[in-house]
C-alpha positions in Angstrom: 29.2 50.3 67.3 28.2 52.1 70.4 24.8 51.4 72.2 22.9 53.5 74.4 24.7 53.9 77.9 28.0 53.0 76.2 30.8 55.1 77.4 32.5 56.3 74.4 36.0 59.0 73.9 35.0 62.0 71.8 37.4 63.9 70.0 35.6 67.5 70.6 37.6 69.4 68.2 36.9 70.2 64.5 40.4 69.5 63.1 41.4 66.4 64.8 38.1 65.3 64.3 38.7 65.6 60.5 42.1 64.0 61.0 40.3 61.0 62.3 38.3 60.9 59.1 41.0 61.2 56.9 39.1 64.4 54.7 39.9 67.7 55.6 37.1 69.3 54.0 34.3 67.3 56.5 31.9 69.5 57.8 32.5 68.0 61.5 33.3 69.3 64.9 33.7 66.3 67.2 33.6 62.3 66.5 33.5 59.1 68.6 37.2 57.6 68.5 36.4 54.8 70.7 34.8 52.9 73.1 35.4 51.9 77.1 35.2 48.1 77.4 36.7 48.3 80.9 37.5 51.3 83.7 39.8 50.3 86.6 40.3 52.5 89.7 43.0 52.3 91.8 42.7 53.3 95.1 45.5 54.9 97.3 
């Protein structure tokens, strides 16, 4: 479960988002598909 200040993916887009959810019919345009444990930033 996310928590406040969490930095989480959204899926933004009605269909996929009801793809994620497995009903086609959902009355949904966007949905958390996961969270960020860990960001790593190369520099160059």
């Amino acid at each position: 479960m996310a928590a406040p200040d969490d930095i989480v993916l959204v899926c933004r887009e009605g269909n996929g988002s009801r793809q994620v959810l497995g009903d086609s019919k959902a009355p949904v345009n966007a949905t958390i598909v996961g969270i960020v444990d860990q960001i790593d930033v190369e520099k160059q």
